[in-house]
C-alpha positions as CSV (number, residue, x, y, z in Angstrom):
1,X,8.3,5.9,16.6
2,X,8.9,2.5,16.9
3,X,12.8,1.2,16.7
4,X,12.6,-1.3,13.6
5,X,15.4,-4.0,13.4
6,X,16.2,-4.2,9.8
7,X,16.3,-8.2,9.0
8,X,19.9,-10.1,8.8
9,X,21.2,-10.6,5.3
10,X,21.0,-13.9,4.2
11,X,23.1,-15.6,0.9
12,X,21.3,-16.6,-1.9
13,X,21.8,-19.9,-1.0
14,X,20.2,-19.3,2.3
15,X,17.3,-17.5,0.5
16,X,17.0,-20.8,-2.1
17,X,17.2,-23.1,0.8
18,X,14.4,-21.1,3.2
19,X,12.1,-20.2,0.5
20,X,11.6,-24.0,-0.2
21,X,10.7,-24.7,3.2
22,X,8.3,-21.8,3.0
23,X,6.7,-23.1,-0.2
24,X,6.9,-26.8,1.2
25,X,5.2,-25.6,4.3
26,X,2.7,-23.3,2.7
27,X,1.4,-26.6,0.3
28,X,1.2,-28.7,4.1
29,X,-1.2,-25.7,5.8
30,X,-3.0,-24.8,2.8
31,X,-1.8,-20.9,3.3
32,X,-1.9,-18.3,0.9
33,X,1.5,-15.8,0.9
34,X,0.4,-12.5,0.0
35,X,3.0,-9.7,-0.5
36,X,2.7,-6.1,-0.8
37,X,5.3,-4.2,-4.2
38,X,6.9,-2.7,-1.2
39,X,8.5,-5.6,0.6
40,X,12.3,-7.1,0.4
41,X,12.8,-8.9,-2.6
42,X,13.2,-12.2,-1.3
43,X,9.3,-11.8,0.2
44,X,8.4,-11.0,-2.9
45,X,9.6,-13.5,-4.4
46,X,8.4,-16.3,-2.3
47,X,4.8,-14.8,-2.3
48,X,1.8,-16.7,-4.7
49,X,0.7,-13.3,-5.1
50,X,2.3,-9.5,-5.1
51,X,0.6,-6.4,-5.5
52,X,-0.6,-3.5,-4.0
53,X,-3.7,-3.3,-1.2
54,X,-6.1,-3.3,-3.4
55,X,-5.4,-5.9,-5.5
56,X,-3.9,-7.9,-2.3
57,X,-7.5,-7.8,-0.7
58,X,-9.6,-8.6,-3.4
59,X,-6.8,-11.7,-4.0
60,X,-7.5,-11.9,0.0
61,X,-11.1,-12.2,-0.5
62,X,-11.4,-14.7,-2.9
63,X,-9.2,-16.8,-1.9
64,X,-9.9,-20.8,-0.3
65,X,-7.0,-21.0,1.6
66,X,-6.8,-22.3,5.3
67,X,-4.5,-19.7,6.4
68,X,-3.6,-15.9,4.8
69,X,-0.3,-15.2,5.6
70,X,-0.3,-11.1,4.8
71,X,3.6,-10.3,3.9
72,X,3.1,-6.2,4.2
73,X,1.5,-3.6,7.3
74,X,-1.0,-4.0,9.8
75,X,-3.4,-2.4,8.3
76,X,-3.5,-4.6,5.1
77,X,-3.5,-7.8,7.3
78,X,-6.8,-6.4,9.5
79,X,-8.2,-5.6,6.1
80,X,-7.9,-9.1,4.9
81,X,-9.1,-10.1,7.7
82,X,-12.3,-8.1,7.5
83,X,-12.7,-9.5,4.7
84,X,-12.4,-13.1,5.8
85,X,-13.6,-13.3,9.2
86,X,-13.7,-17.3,9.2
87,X,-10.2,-17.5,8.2
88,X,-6.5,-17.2,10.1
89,X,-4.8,-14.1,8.8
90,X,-1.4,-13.9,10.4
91,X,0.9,-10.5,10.0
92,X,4.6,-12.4,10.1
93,X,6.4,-9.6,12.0
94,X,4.0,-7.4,14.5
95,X,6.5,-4.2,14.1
96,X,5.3,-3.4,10.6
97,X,3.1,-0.8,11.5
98,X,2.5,2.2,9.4
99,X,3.2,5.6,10.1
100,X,0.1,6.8,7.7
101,X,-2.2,4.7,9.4
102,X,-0.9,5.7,12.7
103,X,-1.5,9.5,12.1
104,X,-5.3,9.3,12.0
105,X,-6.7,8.1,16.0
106,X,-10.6,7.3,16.1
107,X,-10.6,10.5,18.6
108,X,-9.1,12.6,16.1
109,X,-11.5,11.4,13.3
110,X,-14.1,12.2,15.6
111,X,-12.9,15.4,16.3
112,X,-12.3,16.3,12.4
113,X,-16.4,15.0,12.0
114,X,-17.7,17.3,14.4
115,X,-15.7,20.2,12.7
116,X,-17.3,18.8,9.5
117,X,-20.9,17.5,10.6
118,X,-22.4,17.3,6.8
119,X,-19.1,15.6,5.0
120,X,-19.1,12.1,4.4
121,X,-16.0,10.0,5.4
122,X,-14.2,8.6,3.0
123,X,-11.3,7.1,4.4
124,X,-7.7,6.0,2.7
125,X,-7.3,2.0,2.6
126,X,-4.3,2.8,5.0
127,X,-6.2,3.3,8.2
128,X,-6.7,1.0,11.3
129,X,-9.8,-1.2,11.2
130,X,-11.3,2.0,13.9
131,X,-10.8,4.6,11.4
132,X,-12.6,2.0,8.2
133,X,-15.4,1.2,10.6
134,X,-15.9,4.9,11.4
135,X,-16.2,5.8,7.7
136,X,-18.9,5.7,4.9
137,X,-16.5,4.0,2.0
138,X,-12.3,3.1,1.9
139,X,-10.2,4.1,-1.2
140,X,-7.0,3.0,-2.4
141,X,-4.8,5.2,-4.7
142,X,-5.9,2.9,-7.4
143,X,-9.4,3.7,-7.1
144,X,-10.0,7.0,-5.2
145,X,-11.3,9.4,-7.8
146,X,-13.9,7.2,-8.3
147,X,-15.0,6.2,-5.2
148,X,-15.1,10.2,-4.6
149,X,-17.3,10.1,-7.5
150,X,-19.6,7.0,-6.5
151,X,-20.2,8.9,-3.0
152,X,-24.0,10.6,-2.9
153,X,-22.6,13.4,-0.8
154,X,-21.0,17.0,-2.5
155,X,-18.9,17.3,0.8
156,X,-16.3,14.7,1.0
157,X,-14.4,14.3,4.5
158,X,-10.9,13.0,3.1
159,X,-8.8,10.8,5.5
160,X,-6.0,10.4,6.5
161,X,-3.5,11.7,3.3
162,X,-3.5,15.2,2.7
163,X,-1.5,14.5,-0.7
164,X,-3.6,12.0,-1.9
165,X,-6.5,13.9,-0.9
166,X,-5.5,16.9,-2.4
167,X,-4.8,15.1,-5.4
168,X,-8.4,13.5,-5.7
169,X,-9.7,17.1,-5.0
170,X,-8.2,18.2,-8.6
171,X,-9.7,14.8,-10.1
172,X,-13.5,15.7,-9.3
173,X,-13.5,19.7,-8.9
174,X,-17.7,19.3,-8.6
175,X,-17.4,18.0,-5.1
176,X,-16.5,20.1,-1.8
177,X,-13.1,19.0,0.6
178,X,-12.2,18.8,3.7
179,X,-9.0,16.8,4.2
180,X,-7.2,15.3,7.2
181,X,-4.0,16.3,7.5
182,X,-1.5,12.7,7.8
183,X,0.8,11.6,5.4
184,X,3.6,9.1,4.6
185,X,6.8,10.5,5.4
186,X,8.4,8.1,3.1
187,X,6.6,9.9,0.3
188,X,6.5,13.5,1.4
189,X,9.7,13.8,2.2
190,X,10.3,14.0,-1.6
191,X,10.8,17.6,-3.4
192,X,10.6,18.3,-7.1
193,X,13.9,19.7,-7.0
194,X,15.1,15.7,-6.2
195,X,13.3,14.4,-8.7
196,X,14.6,17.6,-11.1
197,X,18.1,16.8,-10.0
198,X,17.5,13.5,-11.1
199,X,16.0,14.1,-14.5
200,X,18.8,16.2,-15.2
201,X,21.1,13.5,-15.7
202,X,18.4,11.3,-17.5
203,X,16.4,13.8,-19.6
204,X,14.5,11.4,-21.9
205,X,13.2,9.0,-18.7
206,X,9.6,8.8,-17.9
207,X,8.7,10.4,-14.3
208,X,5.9,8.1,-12.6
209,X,4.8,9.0,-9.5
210,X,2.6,7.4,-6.1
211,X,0.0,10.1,-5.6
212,X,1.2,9.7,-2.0
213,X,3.5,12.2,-3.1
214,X,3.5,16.1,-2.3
215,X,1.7,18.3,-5.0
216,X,4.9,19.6,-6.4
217,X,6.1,16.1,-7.1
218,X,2.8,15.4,-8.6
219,X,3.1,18.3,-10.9
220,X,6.1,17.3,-12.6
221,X,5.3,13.5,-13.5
222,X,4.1,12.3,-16.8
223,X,2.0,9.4,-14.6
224,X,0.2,9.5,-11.6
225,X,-0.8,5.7,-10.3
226,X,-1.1,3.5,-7.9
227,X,2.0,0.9,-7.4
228,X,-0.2,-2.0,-9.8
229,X,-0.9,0.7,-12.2
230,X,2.9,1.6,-12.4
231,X,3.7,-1.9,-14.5
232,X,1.0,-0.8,-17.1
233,X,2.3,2.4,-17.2
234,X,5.7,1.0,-18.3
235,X,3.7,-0.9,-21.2
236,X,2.1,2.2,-22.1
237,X,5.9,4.3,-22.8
238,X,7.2,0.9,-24.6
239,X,9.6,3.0,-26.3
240,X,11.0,4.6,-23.5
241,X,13.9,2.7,-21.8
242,X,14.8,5.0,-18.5
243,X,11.9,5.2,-15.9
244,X,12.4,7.8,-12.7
245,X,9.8,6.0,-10.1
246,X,8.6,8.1,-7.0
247,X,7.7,5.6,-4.4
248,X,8.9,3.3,-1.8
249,X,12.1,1.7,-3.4
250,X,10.8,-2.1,-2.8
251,X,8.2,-1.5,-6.6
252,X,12.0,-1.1,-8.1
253,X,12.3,-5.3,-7.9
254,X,8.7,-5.6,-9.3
255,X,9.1,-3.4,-12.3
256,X,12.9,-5.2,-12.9
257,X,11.6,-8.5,-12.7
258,X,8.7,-7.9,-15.7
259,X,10.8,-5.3,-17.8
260,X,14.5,-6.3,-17.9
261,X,15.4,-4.6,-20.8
262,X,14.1,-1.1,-19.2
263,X,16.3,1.3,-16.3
264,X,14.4,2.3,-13.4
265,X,15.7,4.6,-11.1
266,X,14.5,5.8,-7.7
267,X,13.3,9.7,-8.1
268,X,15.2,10.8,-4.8
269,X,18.9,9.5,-6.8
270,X,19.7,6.9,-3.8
271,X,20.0,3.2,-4.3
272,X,16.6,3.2,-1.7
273,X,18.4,5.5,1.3
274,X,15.4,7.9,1.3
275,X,12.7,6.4,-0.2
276,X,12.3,3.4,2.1
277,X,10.2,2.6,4.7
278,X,11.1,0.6,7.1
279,X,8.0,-0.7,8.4
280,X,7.6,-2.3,4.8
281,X,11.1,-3.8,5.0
282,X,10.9,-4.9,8.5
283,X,9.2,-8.2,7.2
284,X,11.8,-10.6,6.6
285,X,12.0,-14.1,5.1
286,X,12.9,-16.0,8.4
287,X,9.9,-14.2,10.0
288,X,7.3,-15.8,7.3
289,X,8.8,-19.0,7.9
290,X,7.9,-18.5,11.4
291,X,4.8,-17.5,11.2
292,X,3.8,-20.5,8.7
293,X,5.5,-22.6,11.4
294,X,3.8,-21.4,14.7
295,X,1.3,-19.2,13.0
296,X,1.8,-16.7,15.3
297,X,0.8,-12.4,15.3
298,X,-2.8,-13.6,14.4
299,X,-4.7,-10.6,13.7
300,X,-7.8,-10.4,15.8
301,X,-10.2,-7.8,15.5
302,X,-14.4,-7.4,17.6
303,X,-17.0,-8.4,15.4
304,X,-18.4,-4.9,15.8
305,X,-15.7,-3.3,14.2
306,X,-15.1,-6.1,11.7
307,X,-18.7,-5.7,10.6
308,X,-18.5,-2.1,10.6
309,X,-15.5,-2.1,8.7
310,X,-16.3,-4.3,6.1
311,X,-19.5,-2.4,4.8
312,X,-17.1,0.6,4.6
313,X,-14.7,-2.0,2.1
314,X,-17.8,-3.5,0.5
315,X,-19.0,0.2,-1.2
316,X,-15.4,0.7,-2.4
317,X,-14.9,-2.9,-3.8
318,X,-18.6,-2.6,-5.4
319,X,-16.6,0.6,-7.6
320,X,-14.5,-0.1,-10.8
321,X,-11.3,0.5,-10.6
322,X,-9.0,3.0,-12.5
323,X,-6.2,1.2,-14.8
């Protein structure tokens, strides 16, 4: 695994001061800042838009801007630029990998599709361009169950989450699984008997939980969504005031910043010590400065696989999405 530098703490002054260059800078080169739920706060916050890879791609896709400069993993920034092959897409720090992604090799998919000869590939949103270009359709959390649905084939191939999979797998019962066996360790590391611990001591909050997470986890919380979906979620338990949130600890500033008046608390009972991944948080405010600067860490990818790729994103953006 990759030794990750976490980035130097700046004052808020320093943040004020750097985030207006960013900005200023941004207007000069016609770039677009997009930011993923799970980045530092101060990336967040100096992003046009934040949200989670779905929403961040379609954002991505639409956009007219010169440059894209993706705030968030790899993977995301490939996928934007998949879907903008005429446009710069820049990743500002080229450590902020993704150990999901990096579980799932185009040799092992190949291997899991010769075990599996009449399944169809439908492949997790966090996956190297290979693994999308290998596949029939990408999902995201926010729109797997139907995308599962939307596939003509009864024998689904599931890659590269086991927990997601496995969750999709109870969503549409008709259909016949086989699912790779990756995962996030930032979200499987997580037990029900944290999240218990945790309730304990808040009994009336609301448990909403990343479908990332292991079965058991899953079992115990009154919402299952994507990251985006998590802020509707809120809306929806407007009388609650204490949310327990089961996810990378970066969605905490998110949810703060659009419901003050409610508590959220991370599900593992640490201020982000456990639930944290530091490929996400690797990203920090001086490197988006310079990658608007010197646009540097373009993200280059062979027209093959780009082409490949982008039919496999294409079917999944043609399918609604869950709220």
């Amino acid at each position: 695994m990759t030794l990750l530098q976490a980035p130097p703490l700046l004052s808020p002054e320093e943040i004020a001061k750097l985030s207006e260059k960013i900005r200023r800078l941004a207007r000069e080169k016609n770039a677009i800042l997009l930011a993923h739920n799970y980045q530092n706060a101060e990336v967040q916050d100096v992003a046009d838009v934040v949200g989670d890879s779905l929403g961040l791609c379609l954002e991505a896709k639409k956009t007219n801007a010169s440059l894209i400069i993706f705030c968030g993993v790899h993977f995301m920034a490939e996928t934007a630029k998949i879907l903008n092959p005429d446009r710069k897409v820049l990743l500002p720090n080229a450590a902020a990998g993704c150990a999901l992604a990096n579980s799932i090799s185009p040799e092992s998919l190949d291997d899991w599709m010769e075990r599996y000869p009449d399944y169809t590939v439908v492949t997790y949103i966090n996956s190297s361009a290979e693994i999308k270009a290998m596949s029939y359709i990408c999902c995201t959390s926010a729109n797997a169950r139907k995308v599962v649905q939307s596939v003509p084939s009864d024998k689904i191939l599931f890659t590269p989450d086991r927990n997601l999979g496995n969750w999709v797998k109870k969503q549409v019962p008709e259909k016949t699984f086989a699912i790779y066996d990756g995962d996030c360790p930032t979200h499987d590391f997580l037990r029900s008997a944290d999240v218990k611990k945790v309730k304990e001591s808040l009994p009336d909050a609301v448990i909403i939980a990343h479908p990332e997470c292991r079965e058991d986890v899953l079992a115990i919380a009154d919402e299952v969504c994507s990251t985006t979906a998590m802020l509707s979620r809120v809306e929806k338990h407007r009388d609650a005031k204490t949310f327990i949130i089961a996810t990378e600890s970066g969605m905490i500033h998110q949810l703060k910043k659009r419901f003050p008046d409610k508590e959220f608390v991370l599900a593992d009972g640490c201020i982000g010590c456990r639930l944290h991944c530091p490929y996400m948080k690797v990203t920090s405010l001086m490197d988006v400065y310079h990658a608007l600067k010197d646009e540097v860490y373009e993200i280059k990818l062979s027209e093959q696989i780009m082409n490949d790729a982008r039919l496999a994103l294409e079917r999944m953006l043609a399918v609604p999405r869950d709220n």
